[in-house]
TORKOL-4160 file (C-alpha; in steps of 0.2 Angstrom, whole numbers, padded with zeros to 4 digits, m for minus):
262
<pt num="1" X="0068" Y="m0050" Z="0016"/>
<pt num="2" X="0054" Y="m0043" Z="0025"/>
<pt num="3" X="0059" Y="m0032" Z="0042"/>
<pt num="4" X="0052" Y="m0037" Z="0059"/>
<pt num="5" X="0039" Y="m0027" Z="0063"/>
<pt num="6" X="0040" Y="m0021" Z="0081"/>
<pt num="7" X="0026" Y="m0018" Z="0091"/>
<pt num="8" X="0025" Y="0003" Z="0092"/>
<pt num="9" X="0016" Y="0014" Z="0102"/>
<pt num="10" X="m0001" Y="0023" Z="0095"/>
<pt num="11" X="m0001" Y="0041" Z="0089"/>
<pt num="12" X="m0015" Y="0055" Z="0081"/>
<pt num="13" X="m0020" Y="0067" Z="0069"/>
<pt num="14" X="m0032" Y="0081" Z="0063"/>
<pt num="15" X="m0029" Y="0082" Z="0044"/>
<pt num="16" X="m0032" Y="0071" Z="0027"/>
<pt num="17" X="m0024" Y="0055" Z="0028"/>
<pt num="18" X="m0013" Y="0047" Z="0011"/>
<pt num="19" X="m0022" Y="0030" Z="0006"/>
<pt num="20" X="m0012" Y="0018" Z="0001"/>
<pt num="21" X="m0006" Y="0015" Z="m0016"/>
<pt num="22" X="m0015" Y="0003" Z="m0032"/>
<pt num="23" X="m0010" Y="m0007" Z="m0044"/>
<pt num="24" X="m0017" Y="m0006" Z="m0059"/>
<pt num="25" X="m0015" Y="m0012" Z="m0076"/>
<pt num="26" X="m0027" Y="m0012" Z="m0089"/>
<pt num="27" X="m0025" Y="m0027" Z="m0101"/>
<pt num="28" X="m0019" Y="m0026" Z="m0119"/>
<pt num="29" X="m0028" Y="m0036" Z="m0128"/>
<pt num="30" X="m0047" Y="m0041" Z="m0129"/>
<pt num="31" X="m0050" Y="m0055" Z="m0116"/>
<pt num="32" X="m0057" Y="m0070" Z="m0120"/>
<pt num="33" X="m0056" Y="m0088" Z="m0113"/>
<pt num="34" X="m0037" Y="m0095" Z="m0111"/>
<pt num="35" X="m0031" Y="m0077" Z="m0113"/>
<pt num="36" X="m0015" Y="m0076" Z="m0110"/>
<pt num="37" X="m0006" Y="m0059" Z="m0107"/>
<pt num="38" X="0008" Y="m0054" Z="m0120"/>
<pt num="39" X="0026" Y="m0056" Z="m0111"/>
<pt num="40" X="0029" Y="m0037" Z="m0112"/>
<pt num="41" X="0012" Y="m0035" Z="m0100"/>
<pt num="42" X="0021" Y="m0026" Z="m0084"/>
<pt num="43" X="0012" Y="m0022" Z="m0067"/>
<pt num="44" X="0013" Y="m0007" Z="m0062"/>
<pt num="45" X="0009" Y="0001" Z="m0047"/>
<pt num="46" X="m0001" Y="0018" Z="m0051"/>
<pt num="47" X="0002" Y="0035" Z="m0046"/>
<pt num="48" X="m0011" Y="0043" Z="m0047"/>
<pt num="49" X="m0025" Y="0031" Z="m0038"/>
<pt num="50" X="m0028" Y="0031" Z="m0022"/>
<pt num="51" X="m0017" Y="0044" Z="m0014"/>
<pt num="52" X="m0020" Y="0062" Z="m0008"/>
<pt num="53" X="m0032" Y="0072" Z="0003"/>
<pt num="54" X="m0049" Y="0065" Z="m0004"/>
<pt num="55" X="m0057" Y="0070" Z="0013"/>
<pt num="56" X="m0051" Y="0075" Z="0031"/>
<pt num="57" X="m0044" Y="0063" Z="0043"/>
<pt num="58" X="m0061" Y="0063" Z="0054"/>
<pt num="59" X="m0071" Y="0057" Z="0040"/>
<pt num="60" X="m0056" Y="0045" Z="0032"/>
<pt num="61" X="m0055" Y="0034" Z="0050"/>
<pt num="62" X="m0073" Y="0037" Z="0056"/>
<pt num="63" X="m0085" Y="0045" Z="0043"/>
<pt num="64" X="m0087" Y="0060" Z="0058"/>
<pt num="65" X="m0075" Y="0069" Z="0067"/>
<pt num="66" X="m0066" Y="0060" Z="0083"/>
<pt num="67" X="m0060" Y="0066" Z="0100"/>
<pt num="68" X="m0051" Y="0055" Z="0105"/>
<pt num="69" X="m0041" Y="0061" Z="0089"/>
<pt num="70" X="m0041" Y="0078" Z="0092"/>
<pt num="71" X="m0035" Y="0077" Z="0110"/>
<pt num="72" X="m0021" Y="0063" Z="0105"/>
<pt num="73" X="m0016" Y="0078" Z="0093"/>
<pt num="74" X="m0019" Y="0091" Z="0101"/>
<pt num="75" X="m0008" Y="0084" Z="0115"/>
<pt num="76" X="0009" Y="0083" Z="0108"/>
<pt num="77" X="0014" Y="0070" Z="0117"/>
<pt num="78" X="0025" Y="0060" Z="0109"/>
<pt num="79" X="0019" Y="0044" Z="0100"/>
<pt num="80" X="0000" Y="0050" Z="0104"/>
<pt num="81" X="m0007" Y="0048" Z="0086"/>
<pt num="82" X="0004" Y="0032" Z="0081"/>
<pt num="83" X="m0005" Y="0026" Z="0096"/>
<pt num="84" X="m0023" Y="0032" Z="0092"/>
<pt num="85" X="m0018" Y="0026" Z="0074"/>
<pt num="86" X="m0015" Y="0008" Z="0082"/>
<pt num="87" X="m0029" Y="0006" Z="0092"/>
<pt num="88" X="m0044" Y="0014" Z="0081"/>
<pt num="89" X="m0040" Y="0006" Z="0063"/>
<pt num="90" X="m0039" Y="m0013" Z="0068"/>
<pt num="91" X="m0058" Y="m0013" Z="0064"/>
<pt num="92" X="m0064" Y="m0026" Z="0048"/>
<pt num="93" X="m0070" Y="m0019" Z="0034"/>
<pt num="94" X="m0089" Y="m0017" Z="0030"/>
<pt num="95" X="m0087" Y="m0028" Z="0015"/>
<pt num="96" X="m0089" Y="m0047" Z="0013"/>
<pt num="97" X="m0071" Y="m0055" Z="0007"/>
<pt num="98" X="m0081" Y="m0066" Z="m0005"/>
<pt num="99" X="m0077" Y="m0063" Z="m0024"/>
<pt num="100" X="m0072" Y="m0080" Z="m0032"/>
<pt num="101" X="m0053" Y="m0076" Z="m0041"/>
<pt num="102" X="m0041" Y="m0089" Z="m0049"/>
<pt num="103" X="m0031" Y="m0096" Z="m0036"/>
<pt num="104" X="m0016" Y="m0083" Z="m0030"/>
<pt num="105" X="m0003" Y="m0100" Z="m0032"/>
<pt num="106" X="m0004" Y="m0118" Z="m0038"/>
<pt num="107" X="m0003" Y="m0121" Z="m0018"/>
<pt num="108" X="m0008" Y="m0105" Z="m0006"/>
<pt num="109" X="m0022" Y="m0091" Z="m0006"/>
<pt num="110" X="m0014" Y="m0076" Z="m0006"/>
<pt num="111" X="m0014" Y="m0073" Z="0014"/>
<pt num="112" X="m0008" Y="m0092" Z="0018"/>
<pt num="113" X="0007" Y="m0085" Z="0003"/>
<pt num="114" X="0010" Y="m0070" Z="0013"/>
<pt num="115" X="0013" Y="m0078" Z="0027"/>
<pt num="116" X="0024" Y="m0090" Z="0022"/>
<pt num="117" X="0036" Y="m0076" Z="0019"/>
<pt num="118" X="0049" Y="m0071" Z="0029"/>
<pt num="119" X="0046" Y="m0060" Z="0046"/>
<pt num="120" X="0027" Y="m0056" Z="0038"/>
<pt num="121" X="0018" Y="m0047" Z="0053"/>
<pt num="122" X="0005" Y="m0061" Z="0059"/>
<pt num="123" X="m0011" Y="m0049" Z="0060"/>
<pt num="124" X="m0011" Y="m0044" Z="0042"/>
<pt num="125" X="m0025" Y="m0050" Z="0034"/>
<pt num="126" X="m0032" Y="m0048" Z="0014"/>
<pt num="127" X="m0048" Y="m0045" Z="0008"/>
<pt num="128" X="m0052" Y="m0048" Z="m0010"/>
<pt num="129" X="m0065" Y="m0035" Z="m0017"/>
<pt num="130" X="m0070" Y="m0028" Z="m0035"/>
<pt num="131" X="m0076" Y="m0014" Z="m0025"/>
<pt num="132" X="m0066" Y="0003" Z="m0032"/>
<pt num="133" X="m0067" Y="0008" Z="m0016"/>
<pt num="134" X="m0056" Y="m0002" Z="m0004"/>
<pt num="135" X="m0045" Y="m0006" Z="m0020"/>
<pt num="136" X="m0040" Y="0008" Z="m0026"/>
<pt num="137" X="m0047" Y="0008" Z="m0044"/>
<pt num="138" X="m0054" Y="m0009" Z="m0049"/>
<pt num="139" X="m0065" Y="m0002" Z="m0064"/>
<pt num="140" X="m0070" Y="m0017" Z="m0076"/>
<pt num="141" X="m0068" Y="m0036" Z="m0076"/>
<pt num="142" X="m0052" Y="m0032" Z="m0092"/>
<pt num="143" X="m0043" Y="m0023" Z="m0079"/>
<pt num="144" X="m0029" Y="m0035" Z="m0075"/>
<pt num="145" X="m0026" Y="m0031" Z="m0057"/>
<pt num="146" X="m0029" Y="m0021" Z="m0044"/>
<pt num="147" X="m0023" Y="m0019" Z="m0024"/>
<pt num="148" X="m0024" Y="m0006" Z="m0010"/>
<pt num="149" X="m0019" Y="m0002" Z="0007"/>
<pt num="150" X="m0026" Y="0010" Z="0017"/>
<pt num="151" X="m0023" Y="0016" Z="0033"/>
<pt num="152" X="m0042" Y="0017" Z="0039"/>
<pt num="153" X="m0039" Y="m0001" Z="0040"/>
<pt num="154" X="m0023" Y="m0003" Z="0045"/>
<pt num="155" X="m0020" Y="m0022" Z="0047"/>
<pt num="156" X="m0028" Y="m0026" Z="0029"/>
<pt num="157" X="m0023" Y="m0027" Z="0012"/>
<pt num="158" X="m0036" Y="m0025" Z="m0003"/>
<pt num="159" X="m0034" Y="m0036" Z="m0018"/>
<pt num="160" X="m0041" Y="m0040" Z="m0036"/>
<pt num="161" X="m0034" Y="m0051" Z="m0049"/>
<pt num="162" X="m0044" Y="m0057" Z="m0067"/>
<pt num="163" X="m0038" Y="m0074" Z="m0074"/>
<pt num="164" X="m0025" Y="m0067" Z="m0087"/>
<pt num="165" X="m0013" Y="m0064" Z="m0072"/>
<pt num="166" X="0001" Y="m0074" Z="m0070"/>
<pt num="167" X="0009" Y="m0082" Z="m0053"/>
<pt num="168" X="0022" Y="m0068" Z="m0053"/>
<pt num="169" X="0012" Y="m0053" Z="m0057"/>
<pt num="170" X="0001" Y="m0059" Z="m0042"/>
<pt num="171" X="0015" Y="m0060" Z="m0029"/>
<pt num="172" X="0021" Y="m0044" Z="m0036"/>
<pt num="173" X="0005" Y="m0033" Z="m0033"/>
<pt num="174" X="0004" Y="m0040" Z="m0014"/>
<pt num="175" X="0022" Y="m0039" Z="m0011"/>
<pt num="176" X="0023" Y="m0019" Z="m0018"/>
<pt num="177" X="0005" Y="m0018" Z="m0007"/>
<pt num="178" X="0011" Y="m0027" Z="0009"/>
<pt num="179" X="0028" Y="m0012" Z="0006"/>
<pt num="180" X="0014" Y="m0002" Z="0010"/>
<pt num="181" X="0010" Y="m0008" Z="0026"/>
<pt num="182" X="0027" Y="m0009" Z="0031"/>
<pt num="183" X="0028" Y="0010" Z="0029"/>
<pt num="184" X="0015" Y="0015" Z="0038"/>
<pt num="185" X="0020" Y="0000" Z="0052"/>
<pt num="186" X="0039" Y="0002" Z="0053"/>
<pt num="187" X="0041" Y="0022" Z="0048"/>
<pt num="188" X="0024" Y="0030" Z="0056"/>
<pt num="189" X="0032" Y="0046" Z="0059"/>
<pt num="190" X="0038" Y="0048" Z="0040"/>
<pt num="191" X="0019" Y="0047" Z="0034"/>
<pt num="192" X="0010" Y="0056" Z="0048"/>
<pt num="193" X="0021" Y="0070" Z="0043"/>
<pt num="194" X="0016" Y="0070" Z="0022"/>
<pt num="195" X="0000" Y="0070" Z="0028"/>
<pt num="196" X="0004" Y="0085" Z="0040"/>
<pt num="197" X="0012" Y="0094" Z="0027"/>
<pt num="198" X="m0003" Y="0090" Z="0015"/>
<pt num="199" X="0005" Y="0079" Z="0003"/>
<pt num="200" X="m0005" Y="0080" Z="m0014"/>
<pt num="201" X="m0012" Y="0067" Z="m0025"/>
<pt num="202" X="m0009" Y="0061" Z="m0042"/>
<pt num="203" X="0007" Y="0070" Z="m0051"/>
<pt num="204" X="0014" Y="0073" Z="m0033"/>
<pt num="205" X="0032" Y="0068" Z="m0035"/>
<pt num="206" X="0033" Y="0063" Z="m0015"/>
<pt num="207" X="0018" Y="0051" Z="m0022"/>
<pt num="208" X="0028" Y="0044" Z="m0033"/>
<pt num="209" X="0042" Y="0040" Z="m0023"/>
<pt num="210" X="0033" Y="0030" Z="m0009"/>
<pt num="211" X="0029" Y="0020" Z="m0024"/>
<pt num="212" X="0045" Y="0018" Z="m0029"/>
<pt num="213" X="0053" Y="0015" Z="m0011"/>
<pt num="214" X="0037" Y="0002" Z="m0011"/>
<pt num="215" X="0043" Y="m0008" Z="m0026"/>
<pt num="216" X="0062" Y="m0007" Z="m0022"/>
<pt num="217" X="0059" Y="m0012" Z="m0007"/>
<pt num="218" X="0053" Y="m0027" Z="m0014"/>
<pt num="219" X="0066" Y="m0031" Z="m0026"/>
<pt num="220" X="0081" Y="m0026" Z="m0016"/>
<pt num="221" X="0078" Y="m0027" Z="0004"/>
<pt num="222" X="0067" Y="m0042" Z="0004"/>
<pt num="223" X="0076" Y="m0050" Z="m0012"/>
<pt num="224" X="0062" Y="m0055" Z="m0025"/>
<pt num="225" X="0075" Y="m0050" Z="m0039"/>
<pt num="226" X="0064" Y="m0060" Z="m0050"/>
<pt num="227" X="0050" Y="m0051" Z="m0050"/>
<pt num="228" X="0057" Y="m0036" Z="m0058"/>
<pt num="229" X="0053" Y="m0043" Z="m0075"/>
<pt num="230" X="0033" Y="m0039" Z="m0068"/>
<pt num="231" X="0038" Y="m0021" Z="m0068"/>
<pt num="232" X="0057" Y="m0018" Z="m0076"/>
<pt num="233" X="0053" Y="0002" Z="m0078"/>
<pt num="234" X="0051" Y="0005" Z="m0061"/>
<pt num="235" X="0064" Y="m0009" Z="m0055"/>
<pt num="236" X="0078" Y="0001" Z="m0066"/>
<pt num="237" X="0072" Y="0019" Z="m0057"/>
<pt num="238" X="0076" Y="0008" Z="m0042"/>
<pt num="239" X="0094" Y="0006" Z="m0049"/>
<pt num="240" X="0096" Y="0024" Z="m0055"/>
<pt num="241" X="0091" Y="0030" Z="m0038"/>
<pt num="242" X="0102" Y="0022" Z="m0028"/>
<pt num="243" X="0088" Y="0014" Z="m0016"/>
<pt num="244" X="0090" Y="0011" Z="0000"/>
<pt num="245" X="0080" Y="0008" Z="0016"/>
<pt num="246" X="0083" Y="0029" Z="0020"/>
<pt num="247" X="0081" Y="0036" Z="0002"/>
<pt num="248" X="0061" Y="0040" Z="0006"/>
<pt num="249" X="0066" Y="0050" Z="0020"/>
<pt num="250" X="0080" Y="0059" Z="0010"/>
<pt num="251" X="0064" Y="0064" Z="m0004"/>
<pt num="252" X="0055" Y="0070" Z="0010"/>
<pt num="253" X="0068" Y="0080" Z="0021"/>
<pt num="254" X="0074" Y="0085" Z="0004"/>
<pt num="255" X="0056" Y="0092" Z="0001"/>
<pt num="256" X="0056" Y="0103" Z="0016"/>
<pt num="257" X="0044" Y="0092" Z="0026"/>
<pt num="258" X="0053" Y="0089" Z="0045"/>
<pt num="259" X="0049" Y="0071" Z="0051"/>
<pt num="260" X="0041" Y="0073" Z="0068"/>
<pt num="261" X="0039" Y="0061" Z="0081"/>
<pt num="262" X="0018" Y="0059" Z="0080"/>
């Protein structure tokens, strides 16, 4: 199930900062009331929203360069920007967590879900927006679902869901989201250093490996083996690729990237 997450120290930066990732899926039939997605509907996370160097790490966290930033990175000092990282981000966003969905379950919002869960980190929170912005791609009322995470705000998870969804495509996206917050929480070091080594968007094929590690972590480490049928492609690359908790730091050592301690 879901790893403890451990209280860390706070580290820095001076370059462009990976968002998290989205999930998006556009629906395949025209909507219309009691809509109900065809079984072979899948959600999956895309790979080309919401990743790579859009702007530089002072305007991604601030909107304006930081020196408190600049010094933590500058310094060297170990765990500096993890630590600058844990003590800037915690801000909430400048939206309002408003938009009227479908209930998330019969019984629970998606937050009261989440934490129900095992070992969930109790100051996660979720916002649910139809802003693009904070989710990563929402475009239209027939998308079927979207969801972000990005480290600007590091304790929150952006969601969006329209009516077709079902139960288990729901707890999918915020499972495969809340993987995202676990990889910037429980392997800090493993991200800073993409982002040192300038990571690209889209196509990247390091992209599409945290989003893989983020959806087998789902299926295999925290044991939702049912879900895979929401997104059986990427659950069989799961298979094929022998996940495990270490295969994202093989990609990237394997990619010449050295893992420093930030």
């Amino acid at each position: 199930m879901f790893k403890k997450i451990i209280a860390v120290t706070t580290v820095a930066l001076t370059m462009t900062v990976l968002t998290g990732c989205s999930i998006i899926m556009p629906e395949l039939d025209e909507p219309h009331d009691g809509y109900t997605p065809p079984p072979s509907t899948t959600v999956m996370p895309d790979d080309t929203a919401g990743w790579g160097w859009e702007e530089g790490v002072h305007g991604f966290f601030n909107g304006e360069g930081n020196s408190n930033l600049e010094e933590a990175t500058a310094s060297g000092d170990v765990g500096a920007v993890e630590s600058w990282w844990l003590n800037n981000t915690t801000e909430q966003p400048p939206i309002t967590d408003n938009v009227q969905l479908v209930p998330f379950t019969a019984n629970a919002d998606a937050l009261t879900w989440l934490k129900t869960q095992k070992d969930v980190d109790p100051n996660v929170q979720i916002f649910l927006t139809n802003d693009p912005a904070y989710n990563c791609a929402y475009s239209s009322p027939d998308q079927l679902i979207a969801g972000c995470y990005l480290p600007k705000y590091s304790n929150t998870i952006f969601l969006w869901w329209n009516a077709s969804t079902t139960e288990d495509q729901r707890q999918y996206m915020l499972l495969h989201e809340y993987s995202h917050y676990i990889q910037w929480h429980d392997t800090f070091d493993l991200q800073w250093s993409m982002v040192d080594a300038k990571v690209g968007s889209g196509g990247d094929s390091l992209n599409q490996d945290m989003e893989l590690d983020a959806s087998c972590r789902v299926f295999n480490t925290w044991g939702y083996s049912a879900l895979r049928a929401t997104d059986p492609g990427r659950a069989e690359d799961c298979d094929a690729a022998g996940w495990s908790e270490s295969w994202l730091t093989a990609k990237v050592n394997e990619a010449g990237i050295t893992v420093q301690d930030w």
